[in-house]
Structure formats: structure tokens, C-alpha cells
C-alpha beads as a LAMMPS data file, in Angstrom:
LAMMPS data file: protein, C-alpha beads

136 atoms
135 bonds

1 atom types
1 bond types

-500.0 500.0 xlo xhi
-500.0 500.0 ylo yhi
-500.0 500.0 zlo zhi

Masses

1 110.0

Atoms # bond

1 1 1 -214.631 -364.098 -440.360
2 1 1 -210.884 -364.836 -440.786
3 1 1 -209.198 -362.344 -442.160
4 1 1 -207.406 -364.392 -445.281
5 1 1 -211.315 -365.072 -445.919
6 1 1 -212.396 -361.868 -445.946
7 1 1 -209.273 -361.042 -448.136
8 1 1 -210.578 -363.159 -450.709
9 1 1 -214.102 -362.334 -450.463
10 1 1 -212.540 -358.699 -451.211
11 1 1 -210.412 -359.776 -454.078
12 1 1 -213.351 -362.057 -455.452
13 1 1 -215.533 -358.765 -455.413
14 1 1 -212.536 -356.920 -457.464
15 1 1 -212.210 -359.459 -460.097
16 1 1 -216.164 -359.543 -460.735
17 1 1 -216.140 -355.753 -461.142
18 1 1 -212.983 -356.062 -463.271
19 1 1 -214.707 -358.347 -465.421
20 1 1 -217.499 -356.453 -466.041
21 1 1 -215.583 -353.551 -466.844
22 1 1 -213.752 -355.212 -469.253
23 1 1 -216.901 -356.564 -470.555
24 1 1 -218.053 -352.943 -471.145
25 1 1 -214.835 -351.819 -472.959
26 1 1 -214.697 -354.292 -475.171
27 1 1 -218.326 -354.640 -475.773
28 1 1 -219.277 -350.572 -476.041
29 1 1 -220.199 -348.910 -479.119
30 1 1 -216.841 -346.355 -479.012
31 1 1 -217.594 -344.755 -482.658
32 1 1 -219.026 -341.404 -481.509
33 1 1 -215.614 -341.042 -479.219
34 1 1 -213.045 -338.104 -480.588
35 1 1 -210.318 -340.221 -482.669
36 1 1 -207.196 -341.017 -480.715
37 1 1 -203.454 -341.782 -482.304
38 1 1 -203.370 -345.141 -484.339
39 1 1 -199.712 -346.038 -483.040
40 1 1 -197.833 -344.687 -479.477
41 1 1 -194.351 -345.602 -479.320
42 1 1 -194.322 -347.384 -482.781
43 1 1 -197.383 -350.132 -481.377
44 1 1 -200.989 -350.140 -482.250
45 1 1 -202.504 -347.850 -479.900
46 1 1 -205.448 -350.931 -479.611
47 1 1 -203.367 -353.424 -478.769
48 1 1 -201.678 -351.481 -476.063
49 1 1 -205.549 -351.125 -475.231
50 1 1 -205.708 -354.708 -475.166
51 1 1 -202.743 -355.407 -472.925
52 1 1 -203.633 -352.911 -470.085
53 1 1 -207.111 -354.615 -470.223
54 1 1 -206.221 -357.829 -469.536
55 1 1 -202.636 -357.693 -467.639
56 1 1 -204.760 -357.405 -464.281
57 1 1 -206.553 -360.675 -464.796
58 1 1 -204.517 -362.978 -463.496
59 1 1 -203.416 -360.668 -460.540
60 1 1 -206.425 -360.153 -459.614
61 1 1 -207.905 -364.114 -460.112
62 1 1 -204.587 -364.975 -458.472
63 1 1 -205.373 -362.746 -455.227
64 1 1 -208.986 -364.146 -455.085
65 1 1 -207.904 -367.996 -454.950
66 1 1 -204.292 -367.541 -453.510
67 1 1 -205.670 -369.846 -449.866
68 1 1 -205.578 -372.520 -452.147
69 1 1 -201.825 -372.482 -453.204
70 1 1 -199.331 -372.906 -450.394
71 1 1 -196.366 -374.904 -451.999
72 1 1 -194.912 -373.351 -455.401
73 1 1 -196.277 -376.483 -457.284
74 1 1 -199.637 -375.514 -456.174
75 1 1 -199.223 -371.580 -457.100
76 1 1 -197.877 -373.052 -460.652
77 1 1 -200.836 -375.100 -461.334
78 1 1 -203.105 -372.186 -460.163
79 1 1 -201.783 -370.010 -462.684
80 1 1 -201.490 -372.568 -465.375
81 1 1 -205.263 -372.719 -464.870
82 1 1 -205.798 -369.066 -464.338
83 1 1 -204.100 -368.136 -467.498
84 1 1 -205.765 -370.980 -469.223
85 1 1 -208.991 -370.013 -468.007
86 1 1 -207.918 -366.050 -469.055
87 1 1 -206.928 -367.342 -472.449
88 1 1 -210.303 -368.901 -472.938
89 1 1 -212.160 -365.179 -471.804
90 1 1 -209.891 -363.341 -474.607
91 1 1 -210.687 -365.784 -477.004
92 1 1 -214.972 -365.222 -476.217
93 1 1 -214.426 -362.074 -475.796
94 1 1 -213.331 -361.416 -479.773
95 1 1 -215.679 -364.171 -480.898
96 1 1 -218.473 -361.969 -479.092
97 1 1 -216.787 -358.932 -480.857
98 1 1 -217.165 -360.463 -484.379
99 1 1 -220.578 -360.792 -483.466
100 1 1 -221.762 -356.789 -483.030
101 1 1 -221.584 -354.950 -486.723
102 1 1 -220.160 -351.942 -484.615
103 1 1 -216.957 -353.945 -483.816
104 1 1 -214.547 -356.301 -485.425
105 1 1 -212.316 -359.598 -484.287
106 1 1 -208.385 -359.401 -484.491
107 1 1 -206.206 -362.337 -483.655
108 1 1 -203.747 -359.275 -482.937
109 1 1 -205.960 -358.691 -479.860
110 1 1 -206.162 -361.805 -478.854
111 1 1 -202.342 -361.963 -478.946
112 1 1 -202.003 -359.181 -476.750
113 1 1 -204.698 -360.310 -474.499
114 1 1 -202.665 -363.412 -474.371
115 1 1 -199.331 -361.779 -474.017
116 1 1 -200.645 -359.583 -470.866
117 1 1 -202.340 -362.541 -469.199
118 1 1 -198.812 -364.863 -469.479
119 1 1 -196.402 -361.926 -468.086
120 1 1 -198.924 -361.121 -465.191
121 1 1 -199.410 -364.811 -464.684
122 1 1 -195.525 -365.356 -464.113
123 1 1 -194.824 -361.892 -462.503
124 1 1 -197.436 -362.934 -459.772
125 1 1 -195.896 -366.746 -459.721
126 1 1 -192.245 -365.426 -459.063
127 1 1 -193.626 -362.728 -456.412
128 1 1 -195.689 -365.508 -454.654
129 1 1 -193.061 -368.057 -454.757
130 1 1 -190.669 -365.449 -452.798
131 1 1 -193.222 -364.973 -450.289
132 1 1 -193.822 -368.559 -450.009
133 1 1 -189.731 -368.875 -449.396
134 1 1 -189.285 -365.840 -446.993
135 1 1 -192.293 -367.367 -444.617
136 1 1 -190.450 -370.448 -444.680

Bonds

1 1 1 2
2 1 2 3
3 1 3 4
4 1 4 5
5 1 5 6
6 1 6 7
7 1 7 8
8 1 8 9
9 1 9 10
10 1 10 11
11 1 11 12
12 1 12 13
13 1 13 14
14 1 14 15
15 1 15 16
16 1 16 17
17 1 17 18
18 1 18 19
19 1 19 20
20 1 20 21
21 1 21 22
22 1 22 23
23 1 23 24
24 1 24 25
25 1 25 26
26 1 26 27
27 1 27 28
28 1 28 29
29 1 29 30
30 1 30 31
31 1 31 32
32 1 32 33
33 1 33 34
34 1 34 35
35 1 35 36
36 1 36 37
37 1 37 38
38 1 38 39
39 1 39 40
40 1 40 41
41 1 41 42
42 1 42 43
43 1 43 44
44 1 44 45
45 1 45 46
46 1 46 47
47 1 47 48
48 1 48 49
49 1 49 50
50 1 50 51
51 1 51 52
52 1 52 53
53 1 53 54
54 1 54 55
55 1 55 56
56 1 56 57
57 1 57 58
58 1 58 59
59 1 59 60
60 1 60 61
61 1 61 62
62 1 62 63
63 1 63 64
64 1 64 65
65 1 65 66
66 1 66 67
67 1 67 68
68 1 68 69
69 1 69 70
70 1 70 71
71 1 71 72
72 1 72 73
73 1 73 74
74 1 74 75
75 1 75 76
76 1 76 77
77 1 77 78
78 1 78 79
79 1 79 80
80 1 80 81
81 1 81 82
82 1 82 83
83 1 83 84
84 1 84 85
85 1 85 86
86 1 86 87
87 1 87 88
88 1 88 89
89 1 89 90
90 1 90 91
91 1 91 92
92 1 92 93
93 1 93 94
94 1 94 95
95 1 95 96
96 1 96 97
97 1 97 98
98 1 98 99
99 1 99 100
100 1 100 101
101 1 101 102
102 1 102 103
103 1 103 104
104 1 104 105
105 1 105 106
106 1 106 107
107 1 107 108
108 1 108 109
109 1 109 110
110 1 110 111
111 1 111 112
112 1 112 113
113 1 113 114
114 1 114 115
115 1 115 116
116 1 116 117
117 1 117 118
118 1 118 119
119 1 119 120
120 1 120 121
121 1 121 122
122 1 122 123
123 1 123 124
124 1 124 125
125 1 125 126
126 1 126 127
127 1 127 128
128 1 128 129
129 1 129 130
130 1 130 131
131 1 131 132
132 1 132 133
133 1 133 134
134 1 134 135
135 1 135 136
């Protein structure tokens, strides 16, 4: 096995248990947790939640698929789709919420889902575009 193949076997592996994990969190019944502060730093503590949850998916998405993008036009259509495609999870994600009479939907998480997902997204563009230009 090549070892750019076995990279994103590794990577693919990561992102599947990363889903599922966020699946968990924002799926779980949380109510019989101890209380925690309603705003850190002057932000809702939830949608600092939110961000941390979903900053990694593109990253990690990115990492799993990155054999495919070897010119920076390539890389920016990957991520156009990755975010797209993260976008689109978010967005089921607080449908599915709506759905459970233990949780709620908020367009406020869904903006910092977004938010995270679009900052990773171009942090890991400008990082791979730099590689891309030092191997050249």
C-alpha cells in the first residue's frame, strides 16, 4: 500500500469517527448534566459549542480527499464542495434536532456551524496552496 493511500485510508477513518461523535453531541439527551455558564467571553457558551464541533470538518474531509487536489484550482473546488457538503450536515443536523422534544433548532447554531466550517475551509486552502508552491 502506498503510503499517500494509507494516509487517506487513516484520515477517512478519522473523519467517520468525527462524525459520529458529533452525531452523539448534538444528538444526546444533555439535561441531567450539571449547568455550565450561559456566555464565556461575552458569546453564547453553545455556540462556541457549535464552532469547536464543526471547525474540524473540513480539515479533516480535506486530509481524507487531499490525492485528488494537486493544482490550487483543484484544492479550491475541493473545499467549495467540502464546505458545501459541511453546510448541508449543519443544516440536517438542526433539522434532526427540532425533531427530539429533548432538544431545540437555532439558526444561531447553524451560523456558527457555518462560520467554523468556512474559516477551516480557507485556513486549510491557504496552508495547502503553500505546500503546493514550496514543492514546486
Amino acid at each position: 500500500m502506498k503510503p499517500n493511500r494509507k494516509r487517506s485510508i487513516i484520515f477517512t477513518i478519522a473523519m467517520v469517527l468525527y462524525l459520529a461523535v458529533v452525531g452523539y453531541l448534538l444528538f444526546a439527551n444533555f439535561e441531567k448534566l450539571s449547568s455550565v455558564p450561559k456566555i464565556f467571553l461575552g458569546i453564547p457558551t453553545d455556540k462556541i459549542v457549535h464552532f469547536c464541533m464543526f471547525f474540524p470538518f473540513p480539515i479533516l474531509a480535506y486530509l481524507a480527499y487531499d490525492k485528488y487536489t494537486d493544482t490550487p484550482l483543484k484544492a479550491l473546488a475541493a473545499l467549495v464542495s467540502i464546505c458545501a457538503i459541511g453546510a448541508i450536515f449543519a443544516g440536517l443536523t438542526e433539522i434532526g434536532q427540532s425533531l427530539l422534544p429533548y432538544r431545540y433548532e437555532d439558526i444561531s447554531d447553524f451560523r456558527a456551524d457555518c462560520l467554523a466550517i468556512v474559516l477551516a475551509g480557507i485556513l486549510t486552502f491557504i496552508i495547502d496552496v503553500s505546500k503546493m508552491r514550496r514543492a514546486s
